[in-house]
PALOLO-850014 format. One record per residue (C-alpha): residue in three letters; chain; x, y, z. Coordinates in steps of 0.05 Angstrom, whole numbers. Example, Ala and Ser with C-alpha at 12.3 -4.5 7.8 and 13.67 -1.06 7.14 Angstrom:
2
<"ALA", "A", <246, -90, 156>>
<"SER", "A", <273, -21, 143>>
! end
This chain:
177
<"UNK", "A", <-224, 169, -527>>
<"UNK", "A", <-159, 147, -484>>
<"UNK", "A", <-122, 211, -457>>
<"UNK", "A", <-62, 169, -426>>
<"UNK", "A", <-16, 190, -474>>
<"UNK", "A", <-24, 266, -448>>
<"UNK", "A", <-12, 240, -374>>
<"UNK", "A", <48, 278, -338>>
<"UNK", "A", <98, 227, -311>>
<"UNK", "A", <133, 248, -247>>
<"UNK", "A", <211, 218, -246>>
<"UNK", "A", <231, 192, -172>>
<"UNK", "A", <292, 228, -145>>
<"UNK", "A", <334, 158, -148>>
<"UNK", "A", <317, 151, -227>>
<"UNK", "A", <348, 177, -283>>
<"UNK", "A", <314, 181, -352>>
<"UNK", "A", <358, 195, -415>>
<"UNK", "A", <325, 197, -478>>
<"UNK", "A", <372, 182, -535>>
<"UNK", "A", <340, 200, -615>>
<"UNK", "A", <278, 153, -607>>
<"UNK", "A", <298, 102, -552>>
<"UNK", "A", <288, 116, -483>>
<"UNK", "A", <330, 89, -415>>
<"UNK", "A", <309, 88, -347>>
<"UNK", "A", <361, 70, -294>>
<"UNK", "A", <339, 59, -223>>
<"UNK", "A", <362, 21, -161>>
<"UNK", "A", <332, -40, -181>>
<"UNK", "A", <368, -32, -257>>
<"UNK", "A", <364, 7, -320>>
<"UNK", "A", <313, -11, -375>>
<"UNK", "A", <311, 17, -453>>
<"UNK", "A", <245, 20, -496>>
<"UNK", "A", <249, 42, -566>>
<"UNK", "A", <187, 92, -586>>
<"UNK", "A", <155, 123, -650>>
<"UNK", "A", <195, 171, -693>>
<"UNK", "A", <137, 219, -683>>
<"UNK", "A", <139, 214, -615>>
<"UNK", "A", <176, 271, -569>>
<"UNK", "A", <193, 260, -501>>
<"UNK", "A", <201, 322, -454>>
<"UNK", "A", <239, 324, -387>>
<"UNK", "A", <237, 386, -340>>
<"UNK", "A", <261, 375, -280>>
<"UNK", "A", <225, 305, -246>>
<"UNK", "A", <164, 310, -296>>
<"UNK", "A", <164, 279, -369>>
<"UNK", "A", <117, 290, -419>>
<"UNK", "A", <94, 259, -487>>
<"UNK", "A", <81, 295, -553>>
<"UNK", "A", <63, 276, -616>>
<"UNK", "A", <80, 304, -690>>
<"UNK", "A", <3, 289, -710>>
<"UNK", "A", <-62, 246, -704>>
<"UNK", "A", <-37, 192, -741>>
<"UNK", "A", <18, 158, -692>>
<"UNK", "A", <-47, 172, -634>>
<"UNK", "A", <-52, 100, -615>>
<"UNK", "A", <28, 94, -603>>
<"UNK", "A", <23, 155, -559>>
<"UNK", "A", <-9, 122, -497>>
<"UNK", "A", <27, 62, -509>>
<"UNK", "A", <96, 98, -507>>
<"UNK", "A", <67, 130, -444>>
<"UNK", "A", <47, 68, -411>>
<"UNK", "A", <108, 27, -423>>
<"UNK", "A", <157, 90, -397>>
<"UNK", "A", <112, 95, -332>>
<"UNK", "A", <115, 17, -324>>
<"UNK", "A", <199, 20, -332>>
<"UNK", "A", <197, 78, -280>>
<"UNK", "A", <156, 33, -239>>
<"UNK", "A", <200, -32, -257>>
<"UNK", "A", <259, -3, -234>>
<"UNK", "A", <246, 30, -168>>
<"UNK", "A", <191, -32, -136>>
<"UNK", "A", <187, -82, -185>>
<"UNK", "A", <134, -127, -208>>
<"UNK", "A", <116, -199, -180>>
<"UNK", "A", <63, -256, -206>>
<"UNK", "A", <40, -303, -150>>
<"UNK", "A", <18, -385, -185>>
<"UNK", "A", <-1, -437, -148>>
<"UNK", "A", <-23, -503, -167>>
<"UNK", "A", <-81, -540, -151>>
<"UNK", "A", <-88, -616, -150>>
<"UNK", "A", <-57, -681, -131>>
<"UNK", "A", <15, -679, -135>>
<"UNK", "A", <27, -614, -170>>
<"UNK", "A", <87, -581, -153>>
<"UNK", "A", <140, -532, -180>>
<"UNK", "A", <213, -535, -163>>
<"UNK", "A", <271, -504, -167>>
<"UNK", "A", <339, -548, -206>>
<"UNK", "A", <407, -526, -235>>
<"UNK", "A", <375, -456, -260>>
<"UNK", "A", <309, -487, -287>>
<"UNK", "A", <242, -496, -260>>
<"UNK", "A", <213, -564, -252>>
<"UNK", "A", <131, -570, -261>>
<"UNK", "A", <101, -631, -236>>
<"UNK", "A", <27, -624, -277>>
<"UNK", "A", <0, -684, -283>>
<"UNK", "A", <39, -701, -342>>
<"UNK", "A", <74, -780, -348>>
<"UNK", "A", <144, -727, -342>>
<"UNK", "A", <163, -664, -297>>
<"UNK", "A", <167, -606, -346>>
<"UNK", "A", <229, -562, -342>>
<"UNK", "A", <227, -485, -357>>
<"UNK", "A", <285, -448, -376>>
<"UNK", "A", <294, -388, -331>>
<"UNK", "A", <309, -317, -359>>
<"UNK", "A", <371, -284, -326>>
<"UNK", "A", <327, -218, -316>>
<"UNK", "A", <275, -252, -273>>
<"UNK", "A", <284, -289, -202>>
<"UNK", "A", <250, -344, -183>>
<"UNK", "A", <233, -368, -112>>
<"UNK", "A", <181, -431, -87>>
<"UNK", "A", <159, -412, -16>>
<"UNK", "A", <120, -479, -13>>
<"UNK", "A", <128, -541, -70>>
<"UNK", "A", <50, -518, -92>>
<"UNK", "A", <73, -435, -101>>
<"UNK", "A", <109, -396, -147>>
<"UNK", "A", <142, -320, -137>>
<"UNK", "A", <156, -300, -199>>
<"UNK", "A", <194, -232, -197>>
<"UNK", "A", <235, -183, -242>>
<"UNK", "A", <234, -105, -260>>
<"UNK", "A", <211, -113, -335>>
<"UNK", "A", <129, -111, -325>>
<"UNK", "A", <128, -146, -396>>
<"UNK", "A", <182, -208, -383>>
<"UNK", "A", <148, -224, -317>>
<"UNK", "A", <71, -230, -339>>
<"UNK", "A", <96, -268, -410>>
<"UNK", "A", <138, -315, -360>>
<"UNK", "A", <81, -328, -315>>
<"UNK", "A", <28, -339, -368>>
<"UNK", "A", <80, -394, -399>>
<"UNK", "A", <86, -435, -329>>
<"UNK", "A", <6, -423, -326>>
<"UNK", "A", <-6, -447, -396>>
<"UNK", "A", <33, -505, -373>>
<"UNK", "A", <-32, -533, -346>>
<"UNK", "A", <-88, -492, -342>>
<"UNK", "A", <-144, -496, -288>>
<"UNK", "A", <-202, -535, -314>>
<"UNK", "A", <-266, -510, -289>>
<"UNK", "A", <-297, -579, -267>>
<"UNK", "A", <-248, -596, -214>>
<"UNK", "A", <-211, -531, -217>>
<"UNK", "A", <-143, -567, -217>>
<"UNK", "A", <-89, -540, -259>>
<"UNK", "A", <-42, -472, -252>>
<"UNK", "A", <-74, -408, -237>>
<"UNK", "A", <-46, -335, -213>>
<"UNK", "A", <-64, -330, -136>>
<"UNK", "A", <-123, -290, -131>>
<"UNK", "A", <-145, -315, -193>>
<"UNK", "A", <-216, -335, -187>>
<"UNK", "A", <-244, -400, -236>>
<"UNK", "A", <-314, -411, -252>>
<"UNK", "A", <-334, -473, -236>>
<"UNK", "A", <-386, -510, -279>>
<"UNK", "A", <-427, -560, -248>>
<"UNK", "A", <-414, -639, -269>>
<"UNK", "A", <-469, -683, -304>>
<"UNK", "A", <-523, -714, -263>>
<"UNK", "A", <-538, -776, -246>>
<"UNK", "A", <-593, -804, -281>>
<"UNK", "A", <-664, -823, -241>>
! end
């Protein structure tokens, strides 16, 4: 059974957590953040720590959860999250035009991605992708949309992947005697 929900959340001196009836704001120096939790669900602050309590057993499996997604807004908010991508194969690239990002997959077009205002965007190389933003949630639903784009195929292993994303690779038919 998951104890995460009892876990004692220590609050950074540059954040400031405000809970509000049932929804829940984090501001940091990075930017402020707002979750909405279970009814049944009371937050505690004293002094930098914050703890989670619930009414009963049956709102159990929102209690982690709730605990999870404040300690991933403290998180968000004071470093951040990033997703590396890269692309593998001939002529794959991403690119950066007028606010959108430009995928070259393989595909007879270039396919365009609309960019969320919450999440920046930078191409170190045309073959790698920084994707970066404070919510944890926009950023890995962004990058697994540019990696669903094209995903690696196991034979050649072409395709988008995250960067230290490792592809098993099946081996090809044989040749016949």
């Amino acid at each position: 059974m998951s104890r995460i929900g009892n876990r004692v959340i220590t609050i950074p001196e540059n954040v400031t957590v405000s809970v509000d009836a049932n929804i829940v704001k984090v501001s940091g120096p990075k930017g402020e953040l707002s979750t909405e939790i279970n009814k049944d669900i009371t937050v505690n602050i004293n002094g930098n720590e914050l703890t989670l309590t619930r009414k009963d057993d049956s709102v159990k499996n929102f209690h982690g959860t709730a605990n999870a997604n404040i300690r991933n807004m403290i998180i968000g908010v004071t470093e951040g999250y990033e997703k590396r991508l890269e692309t593998i194969g001939v002529g794959y690239r991403f690119a950066l035009k007028d606010g959108k990002l430009v995928v070259t997959a393989g595909y007879s077009h270039p396919v365009e991605v609309e960019i969320p205002t919450e999440l920046s965007l930078e191409v170190p190389s045309n073959t790698e992708l920084v994707v970066k933003g404070i919510d944890k949630c926009l950023v890995g639903e962004f990058s697994a949309n540019v990696r669903k784009i094209r995903q690696p195929e196991p034979y050649k292993g072409k395709g988008i992947r995250y960067k230290d994303e490792v592809i098993r690779r099946k081996e090809g038919k044989k040749a016949s005697k």
